[in-house]
VOGU-3710 file (C-alpha; in Angstrom, 3 decimals, decimal comma):
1> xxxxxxxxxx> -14,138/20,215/29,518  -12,115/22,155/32,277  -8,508/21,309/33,160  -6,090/22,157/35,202  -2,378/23,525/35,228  -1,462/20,344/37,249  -3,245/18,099/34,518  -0,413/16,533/32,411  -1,603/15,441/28,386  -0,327/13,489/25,241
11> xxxxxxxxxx> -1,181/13,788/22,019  -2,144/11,036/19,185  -2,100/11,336/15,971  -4,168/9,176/13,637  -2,777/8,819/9,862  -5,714/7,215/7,918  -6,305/6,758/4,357  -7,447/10,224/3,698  -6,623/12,613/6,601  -4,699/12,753/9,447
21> xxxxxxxxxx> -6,257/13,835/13,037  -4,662/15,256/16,489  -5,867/14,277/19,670  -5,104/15,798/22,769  -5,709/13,334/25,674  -5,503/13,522/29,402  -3,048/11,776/31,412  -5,013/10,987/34,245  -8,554/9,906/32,947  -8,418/9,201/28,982
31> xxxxxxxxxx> -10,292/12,371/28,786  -10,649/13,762/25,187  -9,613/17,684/25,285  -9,245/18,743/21,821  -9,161/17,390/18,244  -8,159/18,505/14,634  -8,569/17,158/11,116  -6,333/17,530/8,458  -7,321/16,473/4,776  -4,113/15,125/2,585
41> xxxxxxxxxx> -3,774/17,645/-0,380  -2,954/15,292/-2,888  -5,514/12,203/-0,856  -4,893/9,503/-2,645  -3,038/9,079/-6,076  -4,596/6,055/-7,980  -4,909/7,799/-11,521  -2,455/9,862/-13,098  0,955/11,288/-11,107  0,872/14,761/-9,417
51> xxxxxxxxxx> 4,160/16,080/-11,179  3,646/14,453/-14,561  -0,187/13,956/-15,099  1,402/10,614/-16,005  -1,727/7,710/-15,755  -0,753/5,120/-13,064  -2,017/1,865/-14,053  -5,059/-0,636/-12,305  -4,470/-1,171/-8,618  -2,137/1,438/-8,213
61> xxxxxxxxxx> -2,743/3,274/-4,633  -0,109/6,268/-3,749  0,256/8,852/-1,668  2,944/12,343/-0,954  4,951/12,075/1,794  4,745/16,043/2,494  1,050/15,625/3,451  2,210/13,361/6,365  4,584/16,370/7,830  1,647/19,444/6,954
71> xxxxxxxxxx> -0,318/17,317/9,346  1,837/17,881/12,097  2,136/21,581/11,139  -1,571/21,866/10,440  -3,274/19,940/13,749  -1,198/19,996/16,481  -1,016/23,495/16,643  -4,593/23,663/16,465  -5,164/21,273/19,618  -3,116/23,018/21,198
81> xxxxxxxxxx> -4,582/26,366/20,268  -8,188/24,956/20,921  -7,390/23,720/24,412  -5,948/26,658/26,081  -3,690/24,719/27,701  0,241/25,362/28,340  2,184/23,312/25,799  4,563/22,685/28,745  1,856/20,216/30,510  2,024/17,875/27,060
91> xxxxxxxxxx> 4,705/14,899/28,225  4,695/13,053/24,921  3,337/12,541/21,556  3,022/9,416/18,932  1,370/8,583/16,159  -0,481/5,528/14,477  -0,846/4,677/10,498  -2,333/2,567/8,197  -0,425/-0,808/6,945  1,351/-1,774/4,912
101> xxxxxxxxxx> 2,519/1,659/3,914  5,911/2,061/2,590  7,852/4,096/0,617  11,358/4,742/0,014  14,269/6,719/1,861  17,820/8,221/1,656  19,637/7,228/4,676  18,740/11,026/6,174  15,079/9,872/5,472  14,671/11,961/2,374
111> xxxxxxxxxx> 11,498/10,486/0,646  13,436/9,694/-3,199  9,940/11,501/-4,576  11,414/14,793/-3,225  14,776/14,278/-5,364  14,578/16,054/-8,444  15,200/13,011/-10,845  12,588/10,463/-9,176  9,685/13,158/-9,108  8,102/12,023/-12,020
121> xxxxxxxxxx> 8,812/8,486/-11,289  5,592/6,801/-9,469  7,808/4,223/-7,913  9,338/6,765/-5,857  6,490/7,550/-3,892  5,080/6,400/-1,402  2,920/3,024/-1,767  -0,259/2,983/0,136  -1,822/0,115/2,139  -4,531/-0,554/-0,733
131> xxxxxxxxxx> -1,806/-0,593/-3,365  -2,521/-4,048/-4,968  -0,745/-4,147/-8,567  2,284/-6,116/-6,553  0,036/-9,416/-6,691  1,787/-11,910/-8,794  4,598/-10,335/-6,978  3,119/-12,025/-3,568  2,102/-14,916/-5,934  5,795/-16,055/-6,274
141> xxxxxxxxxx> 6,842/-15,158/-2,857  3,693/-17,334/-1,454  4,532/-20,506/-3,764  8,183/-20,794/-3,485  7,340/-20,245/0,427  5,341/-23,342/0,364  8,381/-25,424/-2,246  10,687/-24,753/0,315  9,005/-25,223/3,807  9,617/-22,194/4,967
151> xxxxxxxxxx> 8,273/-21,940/8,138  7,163/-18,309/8,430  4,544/-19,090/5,976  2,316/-20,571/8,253  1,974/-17,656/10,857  0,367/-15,738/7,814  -1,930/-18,517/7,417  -0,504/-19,945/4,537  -0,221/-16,553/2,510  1,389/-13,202/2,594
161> xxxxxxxxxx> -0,113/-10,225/1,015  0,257/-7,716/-2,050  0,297/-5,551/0,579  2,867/-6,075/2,529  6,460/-5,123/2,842  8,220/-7,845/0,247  5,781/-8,390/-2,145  6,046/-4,180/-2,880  9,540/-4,217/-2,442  9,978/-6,989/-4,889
171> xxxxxxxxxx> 7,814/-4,739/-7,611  10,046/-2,261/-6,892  13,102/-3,825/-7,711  11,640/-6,107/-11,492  9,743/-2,504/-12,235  11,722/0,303/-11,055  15,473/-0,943/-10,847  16,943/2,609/-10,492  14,960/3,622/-7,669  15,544/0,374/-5,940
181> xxxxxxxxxx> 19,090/0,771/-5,806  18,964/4,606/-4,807  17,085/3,971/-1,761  18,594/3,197/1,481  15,651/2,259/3,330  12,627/0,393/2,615  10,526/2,580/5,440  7,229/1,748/6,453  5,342/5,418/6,795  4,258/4,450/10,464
191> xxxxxxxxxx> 8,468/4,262/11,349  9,200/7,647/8,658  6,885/9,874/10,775  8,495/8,860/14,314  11,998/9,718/12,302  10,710/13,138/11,803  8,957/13,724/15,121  12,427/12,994/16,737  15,549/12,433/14,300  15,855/8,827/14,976
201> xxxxxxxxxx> 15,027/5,730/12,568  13,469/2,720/14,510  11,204/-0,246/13,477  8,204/-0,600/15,239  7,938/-4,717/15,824  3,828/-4,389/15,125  4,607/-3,525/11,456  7,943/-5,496/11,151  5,993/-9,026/12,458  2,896/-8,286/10,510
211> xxxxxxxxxx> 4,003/-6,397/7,576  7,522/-7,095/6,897  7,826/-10,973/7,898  9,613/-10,581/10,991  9,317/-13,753/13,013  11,488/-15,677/15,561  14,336/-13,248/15,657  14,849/-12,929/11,784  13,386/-12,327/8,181  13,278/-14,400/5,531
221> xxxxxxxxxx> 16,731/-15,804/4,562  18,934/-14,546/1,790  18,734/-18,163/0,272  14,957/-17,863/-0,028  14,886/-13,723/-1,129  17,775/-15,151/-4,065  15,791/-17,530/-5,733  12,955/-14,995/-6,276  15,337/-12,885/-7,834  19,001/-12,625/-7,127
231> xxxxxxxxxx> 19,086/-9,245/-7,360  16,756/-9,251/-4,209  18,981/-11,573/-2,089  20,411/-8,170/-0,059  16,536/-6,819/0,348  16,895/-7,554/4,298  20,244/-6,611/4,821  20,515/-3,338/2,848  16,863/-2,234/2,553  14,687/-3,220/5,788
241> xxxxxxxxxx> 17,388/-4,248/8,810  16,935/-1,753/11,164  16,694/-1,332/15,285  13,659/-2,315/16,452  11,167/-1,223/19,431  8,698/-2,263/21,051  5,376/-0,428/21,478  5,295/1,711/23,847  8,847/1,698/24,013  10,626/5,554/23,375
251> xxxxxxxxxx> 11,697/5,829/20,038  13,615/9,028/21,180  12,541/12,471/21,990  11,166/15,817/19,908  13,363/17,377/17,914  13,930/21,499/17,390  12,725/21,137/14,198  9,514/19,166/15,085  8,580/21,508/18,363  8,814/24,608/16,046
261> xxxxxxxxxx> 6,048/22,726/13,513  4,096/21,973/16,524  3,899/24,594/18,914  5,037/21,647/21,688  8,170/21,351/24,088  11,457/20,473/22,518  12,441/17,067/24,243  9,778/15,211/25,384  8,747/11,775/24,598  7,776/10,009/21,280
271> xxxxxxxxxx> 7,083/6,424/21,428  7,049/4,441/18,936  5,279/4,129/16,380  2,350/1,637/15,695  -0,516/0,439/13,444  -4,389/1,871/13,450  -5,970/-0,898/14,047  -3,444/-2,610/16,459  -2,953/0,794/18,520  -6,867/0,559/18,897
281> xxxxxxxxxx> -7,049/-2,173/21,056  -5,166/-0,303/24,142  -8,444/2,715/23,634  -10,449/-0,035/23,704  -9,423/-1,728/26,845  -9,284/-4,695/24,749  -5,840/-6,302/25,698  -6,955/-10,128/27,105  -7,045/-13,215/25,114  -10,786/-13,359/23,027
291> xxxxxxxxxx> -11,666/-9,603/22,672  -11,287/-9,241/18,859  -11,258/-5,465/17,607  -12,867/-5,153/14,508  -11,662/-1,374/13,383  -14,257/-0,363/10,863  -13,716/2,225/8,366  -12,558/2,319/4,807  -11,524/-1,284/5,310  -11,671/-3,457/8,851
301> xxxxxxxxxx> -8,767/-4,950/10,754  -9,837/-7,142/12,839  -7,200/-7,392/16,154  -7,536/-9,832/18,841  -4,537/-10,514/21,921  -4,696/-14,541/22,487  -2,615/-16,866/24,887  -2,365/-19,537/22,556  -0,411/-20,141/19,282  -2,491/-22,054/16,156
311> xxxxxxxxxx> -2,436/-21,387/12,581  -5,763/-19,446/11,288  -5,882/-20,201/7,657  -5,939/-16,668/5,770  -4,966/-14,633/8,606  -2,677/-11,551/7,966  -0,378/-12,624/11,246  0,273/-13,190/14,775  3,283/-11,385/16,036  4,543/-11,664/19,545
321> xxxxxxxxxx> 4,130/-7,967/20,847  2,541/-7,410/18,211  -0,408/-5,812/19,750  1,142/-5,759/23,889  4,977/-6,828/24,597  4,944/-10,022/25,716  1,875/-11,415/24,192  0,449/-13,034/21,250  -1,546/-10,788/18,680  -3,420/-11,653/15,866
331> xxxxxxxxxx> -4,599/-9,920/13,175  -7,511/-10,378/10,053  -8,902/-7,888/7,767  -11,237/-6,902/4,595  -9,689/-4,887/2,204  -12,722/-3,430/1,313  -16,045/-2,039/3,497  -16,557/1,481/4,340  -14,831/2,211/0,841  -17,548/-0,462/-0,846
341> xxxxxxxxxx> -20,122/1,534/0,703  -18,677/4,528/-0,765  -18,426/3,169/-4,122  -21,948/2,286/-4,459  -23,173/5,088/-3,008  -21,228/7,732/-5,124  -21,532/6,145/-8,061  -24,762/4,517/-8,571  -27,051/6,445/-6,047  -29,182/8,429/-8,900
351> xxxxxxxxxx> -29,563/12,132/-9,162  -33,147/11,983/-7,569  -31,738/9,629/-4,853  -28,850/12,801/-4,033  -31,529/15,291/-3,965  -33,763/13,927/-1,658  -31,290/13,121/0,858  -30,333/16,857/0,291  -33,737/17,574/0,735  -34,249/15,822/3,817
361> xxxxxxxxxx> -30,526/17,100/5,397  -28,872/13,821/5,537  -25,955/12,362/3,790  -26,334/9,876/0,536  -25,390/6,737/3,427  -27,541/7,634/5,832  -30,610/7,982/3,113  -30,116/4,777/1,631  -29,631/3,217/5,274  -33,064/3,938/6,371
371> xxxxxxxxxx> -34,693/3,157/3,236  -33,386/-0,434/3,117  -33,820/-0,371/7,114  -37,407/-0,495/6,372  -37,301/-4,069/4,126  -37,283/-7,439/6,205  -34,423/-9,219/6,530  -33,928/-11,130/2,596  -36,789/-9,080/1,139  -34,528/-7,902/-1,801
381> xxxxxxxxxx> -33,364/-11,685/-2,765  -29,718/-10,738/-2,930  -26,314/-11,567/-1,768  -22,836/-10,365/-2,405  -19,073/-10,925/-2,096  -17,482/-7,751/-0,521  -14,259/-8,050/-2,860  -14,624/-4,751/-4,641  -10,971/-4,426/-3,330  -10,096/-7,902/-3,114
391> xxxxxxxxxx> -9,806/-10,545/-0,268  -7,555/-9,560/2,726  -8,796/-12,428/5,002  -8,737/-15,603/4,586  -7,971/-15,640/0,778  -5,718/-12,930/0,828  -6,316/-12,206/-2,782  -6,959/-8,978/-4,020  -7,479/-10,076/-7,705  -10,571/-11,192/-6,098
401> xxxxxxxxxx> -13,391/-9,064/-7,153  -17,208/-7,959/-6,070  -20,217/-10,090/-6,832  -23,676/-9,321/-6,518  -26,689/-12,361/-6,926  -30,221/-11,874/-7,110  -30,665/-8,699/-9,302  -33,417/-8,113/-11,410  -35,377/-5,226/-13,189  -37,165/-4,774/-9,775
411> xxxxxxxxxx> -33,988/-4,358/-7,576  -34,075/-0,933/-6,047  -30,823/1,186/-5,011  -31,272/0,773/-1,086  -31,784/-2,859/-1,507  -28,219/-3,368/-3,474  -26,886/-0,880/-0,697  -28,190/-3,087/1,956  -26,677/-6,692/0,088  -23,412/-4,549/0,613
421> xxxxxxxxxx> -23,467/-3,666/3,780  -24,667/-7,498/4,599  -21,752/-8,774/2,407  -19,118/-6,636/4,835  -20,814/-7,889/7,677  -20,398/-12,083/5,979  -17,046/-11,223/5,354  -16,729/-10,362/9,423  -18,386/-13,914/10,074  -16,379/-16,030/8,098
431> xxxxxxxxxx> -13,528/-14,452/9,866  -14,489/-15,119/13,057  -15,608/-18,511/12,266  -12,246/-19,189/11,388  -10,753/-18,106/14,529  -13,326/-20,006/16,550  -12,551/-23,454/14,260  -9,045/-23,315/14,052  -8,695/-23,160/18,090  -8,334/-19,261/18,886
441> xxxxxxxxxx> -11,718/-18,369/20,311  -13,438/-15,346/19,737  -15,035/-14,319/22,809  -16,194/-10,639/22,446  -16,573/-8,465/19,376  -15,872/-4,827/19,645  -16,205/-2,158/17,318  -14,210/1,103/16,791  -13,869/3,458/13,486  -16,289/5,299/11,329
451> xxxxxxxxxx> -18,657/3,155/11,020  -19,720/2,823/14,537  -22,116/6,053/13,973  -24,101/3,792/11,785  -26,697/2,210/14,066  -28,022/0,331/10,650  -24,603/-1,287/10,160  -23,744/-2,127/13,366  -27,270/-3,967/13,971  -26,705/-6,052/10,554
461> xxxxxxxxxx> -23,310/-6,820/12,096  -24,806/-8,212/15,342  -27,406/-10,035/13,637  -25,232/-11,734/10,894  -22,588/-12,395/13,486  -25,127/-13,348/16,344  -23,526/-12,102/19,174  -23,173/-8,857/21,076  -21,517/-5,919/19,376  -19,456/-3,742/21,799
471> xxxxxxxxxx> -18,694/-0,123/20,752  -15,448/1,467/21,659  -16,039/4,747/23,902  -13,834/7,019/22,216  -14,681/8,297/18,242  -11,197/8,626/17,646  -9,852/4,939/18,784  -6,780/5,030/17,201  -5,932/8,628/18,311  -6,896/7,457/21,548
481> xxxxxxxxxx> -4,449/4,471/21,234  -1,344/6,209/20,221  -1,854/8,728/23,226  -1,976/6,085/25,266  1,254/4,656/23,864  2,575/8,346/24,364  2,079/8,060/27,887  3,540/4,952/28,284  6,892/6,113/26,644  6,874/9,453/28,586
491> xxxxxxxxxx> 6,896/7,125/32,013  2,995/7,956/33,114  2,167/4,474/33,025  4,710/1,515/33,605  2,536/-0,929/30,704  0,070/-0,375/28,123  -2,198/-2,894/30,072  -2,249/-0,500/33,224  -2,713/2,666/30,393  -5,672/1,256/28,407
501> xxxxxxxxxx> -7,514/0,818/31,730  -7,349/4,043/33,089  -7,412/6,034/29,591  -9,780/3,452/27,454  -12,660/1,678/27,754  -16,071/0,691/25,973  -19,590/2,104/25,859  -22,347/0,422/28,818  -24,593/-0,110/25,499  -24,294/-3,210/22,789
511> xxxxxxxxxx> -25,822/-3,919/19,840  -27,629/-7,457/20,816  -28,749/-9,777/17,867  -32,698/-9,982/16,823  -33,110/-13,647/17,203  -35,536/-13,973/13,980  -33,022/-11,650/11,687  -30,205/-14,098/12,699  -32,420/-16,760/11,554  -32,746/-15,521/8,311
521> xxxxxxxxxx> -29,018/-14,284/8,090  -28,173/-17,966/8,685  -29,927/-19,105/5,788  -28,510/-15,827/3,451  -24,942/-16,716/5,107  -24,904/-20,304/3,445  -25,195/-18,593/0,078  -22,808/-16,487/0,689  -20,172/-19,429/1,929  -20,903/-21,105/-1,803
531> xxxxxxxxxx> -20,276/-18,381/-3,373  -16,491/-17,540/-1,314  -15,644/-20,898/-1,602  -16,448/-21,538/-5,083  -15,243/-17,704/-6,982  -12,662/-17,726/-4,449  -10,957/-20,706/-6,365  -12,899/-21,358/-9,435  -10,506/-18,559/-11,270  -13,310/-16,968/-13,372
541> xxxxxxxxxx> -12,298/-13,686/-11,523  -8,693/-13,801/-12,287  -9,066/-14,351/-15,893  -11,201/-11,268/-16,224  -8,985/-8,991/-14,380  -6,385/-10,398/-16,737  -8,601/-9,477/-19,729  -9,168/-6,235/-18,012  -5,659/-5,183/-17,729  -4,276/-6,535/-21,105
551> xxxxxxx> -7,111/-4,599/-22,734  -6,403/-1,318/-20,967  -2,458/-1,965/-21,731  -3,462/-2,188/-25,701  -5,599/1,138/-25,239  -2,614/2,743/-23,464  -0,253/1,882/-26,633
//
C-alpha cells in the first residue's frame, strides 16, 4: 500500500496469550501498513518454573515479564523497517492485553521475578488471565460479598472471578506472604507495559472497573477486605490505589529508553492502556448501545456499549467508560473456545488423522472442519459443555469442567470436534439470552479474533445463535483498537467515537442463519440448557476436581 511523507501513523500493539503483534495504522483512513509477530519465549508457564524446573500445581497459568518488553524490541522495529516509512510521521503508540493479568512490582516497576531471591518463587511472576488455582479464593470473597450486602456485587452479576484482581491478590497474600509484602504494586500487565513505554504508572479504568472492582468512585472497603483476612485490610490502599485514566486519555509520552528499543521518536504520545477485547470494539465501529463484540480466539469476550443499567446474572461487569468515557460497557466471556478446539485437536486427532491433513496441505482444524462440515446438523447424537477451562459467563466457575453426551463406539473424531465447536457456539447463546432477558438487548453480533477465518465456525455460530454474524474488517482488531486509542491520545481525533468511524469498520458480508440448521440447533440447544443448569449446580464436578487435586498432592509427597 503506498503512502505518503504527509501521511501521519500510530502503532498498536496486541499482547495475547501467546504472542504479541505490532500494527502500524494510518491516521487518516484505518489503513493497515505493516504488521509483526512476536512469539513469547517462555509462552505460557503452567507446568514446572523456568528457573527451578520446580512443577507448578493444577490451574496454574504464568507468564515472564521480559517477553512483554522483547516484543517491543522485536516488532516495532520491524513495522517500521517493513513500511519504509520515516519514524518521524508515527504520532503515538499504545498497546492492548489480555485480563486479568497481574503480577507484582517494586515501586520503580521492577517485576519481583527479576530480583534475585523471588526467581525461583512462582508467586513472583506474573499471573496470567487463565490462572484459575485462586478459586476458593473468589469463593470467600463472593459469599461474604453477598453476607454483607455489598453492593458492588451485583454489577458482576452476583459473582467475581478467580481471575480477577482480588481473588489473585488474596492467594498471594495466604500462599506467598513474603512476596506479598515485598511488592509495592499489585500491577495489572495492561498498566506495567504503558509504565515502560513512557516512565509513568497509571490505571487504566477498563481494567480497574472490570478487573479490580472499581465502582462508584471506590473499591471495596477496608471493613469488607479485613474480614477475609486482616492481613488484607491495606490490599487497596498499599497494593492497587493508583491514578487513573481514561481510555484514550495520555498516559504520558515515550521515553529515551523506549524510542531506542523501538526505532520511534522520543516524546510522542502513549495512551493508555486498555483490554483486547474492550479495545476491539472502537476497530469494530461498534460503540452504540446493542452491538455486542464477541472477540473470538483462545477464549471469547463478549463486549457490548448499552444506555441502560440492569444486572445480567453471571456477567464479568459493566463499568462506566469502561469500553467509551462516558458510557456504559458491559462485558461476558468463555474461558475456554479456540483453546478447546486446540485441545481436542492436538491431543486426540490420531496419527492417520495428522497425516492426511499433511497430505492434503491443511492444518489439523481445518481437516477436521470439513469433515464434520459434511454431517447434517445432529447426525453425530452429541452435545457438550465447553468448560474444559471452566465457566467465565454466567457461572463464573472455573472448577467447572468439559462434558461430552452421546458417545459411543461409532463416534468419529470430526464428529466430537464438531459437538465442540457447537458447545462454544451454546455457550455464546446462553450469553446472549441473558442479556436479551435481563433487559440489555442484544441487537447485532459481531465477530473479531482468530476464529473469524473459520467459515465452519462462524456458520455454526449464526445458526445456533439465529441471527446475522458480522465480521470485523480488520484481522488484527485489537491492534487496530489500540491504534485507534493512540490517535486519540496524540490529538488526531477529539473521541474514540469520531476515531472508530474513520479508522474501523465491518465487512459488507454476514454470516446469515440456515433456517432448517437453526431448527435443529433449537432442539440440540435444550439439551444443552439441562445439562448447564443441572452440572452447573449439581456439584458432581467440584468433587472430582477435589479428588483430582488431593490425589496429585499425595503423588507430589
Amino acid at each position: 500500500m503506498s503512502t505518503s511523507p504527509s501521511d501521519k501513523f500510530v502503532i498498536g500493539v496486541d499482547y495475547g496469550t501467546l504472542s504479541g503483534r505490532a500494527l502500524l495504522v494510518r491516521v487518516s483512513d484505518g489503513a493497515e501498513i505493516a504488521t509483526s509477530l512476536y512469539e513469547y519465549p517462555h509462552a505460557v508457564v503452567e507446568e514446572t518454573l523456568p528457573t527451578s524446573g520446580a512443577k507448578l500445581p493444577p490451574d496454574w497459568a504464568l507468564q515472564v515479564p521480559t517477553d512483554y518488553v522483547d516484543v517491543l524490541k522485536k516488532t516495532v522495529p520491524a513495522v517500521l523497517k517493513e513500511s519504509g516509512i520515516n519514524p518521524a510521521q508515527v504520532i503515538g503508540i499504545t498497546t492492548d492485553f489480555t485480563a486479568c493479568t497481574v503480577l507484582p512490582v517494586k515501586s520503580d516497576g521492577t517485576p519481583l521475578s527479576e530480583l534475585k531471591e523471588f526467581a525461583n518463587n512462582p508467586h513472583a511472576y506474573v499471573k496470567l488471565w487463565k490462572h484459575h488455582s485462586a478459586q476458593v479464593h473468589a469463593d470467600r470473597i463472593n459469599e461474604l460479598a453477598h453476607a454483607r450486602g455489598e453492593k458492588w456485587i451485583s454489577r458482576y452479576g452476583g459473582k467475581i472471578s478467580s481471575e480477577w484482581e482480588f481473588a489473585k491478590g488474596l492467594q498471594l497474600l495466604e500462599e506467598a506472604p513474603d512476596v506479598y509484602a515485598a511488592m509495592d504494586h499489585w500491577i495489572e500487565a495492561a498498566d506495567w507495559i504503558i509504565w515502560q513505554l513512557c516512565g509513568t504508572y497509571v490505571r487504566n479504568i477498563c481494567t480497574a472497573g472490570y478487573k479490580g472492582i472499581y465502582q462508584d468512585g471506590a473499591y471495596p472497603s477496608q471493613d469488607f477486605l479485613a474480614a477475609l483476612n486482616p492481613a488484607f485490610k491495606n490490599f487497596v490502599i498499599d497494593k492497587v490505589e493508583h491514578q487513573l485514566g481514561e481510555l484514550g486519555d495520555k498516559a504520558g509520552t515515550l521515553s529515551a529508553q523506549a524510542a531506542q528499543w523501538t526505532g520511534l521518536p522520543e516524546g510522542i504520545a502513549v495512551a493508555v492502556g486498555n483490554v483486547d477485547a474492550h479495545v476491539t470494539a472502537a476497530a469494530a465501529n461498534a460503540v452504540s448501545p446493542g452491538q455486542m463484540v464477541a472477540i473470538m480466539g483462545t477464549s471469547t469476550c463478549h463486549v457490548m456499549v448499552s444506555d441502560v443499567l440492569n444486572d445480567v446474572p453471571g456477567m464479568c461487569g459493566v463499568v462506566k467508560g469502561g469500553i467509551v468515557p462516558g458510557a456504559l460497557g458491559y462485558e461476558a466471556g468463555q474461558s475456554g473456545v479456540g483453546d478447546i478446539f486446540g485441545w481436542f485437536a492436538n491431543n486426540y486427532a490420531s496419527g492417520e488423522y495428522q497425516a492426511a491433513a499433511a497430505k492434503l496441505g491443511v492444518d489439523i482444524h481445518t481437516y477436521l472442519s470439513d469433515l464434520s462440515s459434511k454431517q447434517p446438523v445432529g447426525a453425530h447424537g452429541l452435545v457438550a459443555l465447553d468448560w474444559q477451562s471452566g465457566n467465565r459467563s454466567t457461572l463464573v466457575d472455573h472448577k467447572l469442567s468439559g462434558l461430552i453426551m452421546g458417545l459411543t463406539l461409532a463416534t468419529k473424531p470430526e464428529e466430537i470436534y464438531r459437538a465442540i465447536v457447537e458447545s462454544t457456539a451454546y455457550g455464546a447463546r446462553k450469553i446472549v439470552e441473558t442479556f436479551n432477558a435481563s433487559g440489555v438487548p442484544v441487537k447485532e453480533f459481531i465477530a473479531a479474533g482468530g476464529l473469524i477465518k473459520n467459515k465452519f465456525v462462524m456458520q455454526i455460530y449464526a445458526d445456533v445463535l439465529n441471527m446475522p454474524i458480522t465480521i470485523i474488517n480488520s484481522a488484527q482488531g485489537p491492534a487496530l483498537g489500540s491504534a485507534i486509542h493512540a490517535a486519540v491520545a496524540a490529538g488526531a481525533y477529539k473521541n474514540i467515537q469520531e476515531a472508530s468511524a474513520a479508522m474501523g469498520g465491518v465487512a459488507a458480508e454476514k454470516y446469515t442463519p440456515i433456517a432448517a440448521n437453526a431448527k435443529v440447533y433449537n432442539q440440540l440447544y435444550k439439551h444443552y440448557n439441562d445439562l448447564y443448569e443441572s452440572f452447573g449446580h449439581n456439584g458432581a464436578m467440584h468433587s472430582i476436581r477435589d479428588i483430582r487435586d488431593a490425589a496429585i498432592a499425595q503423588g507430589n509427597k
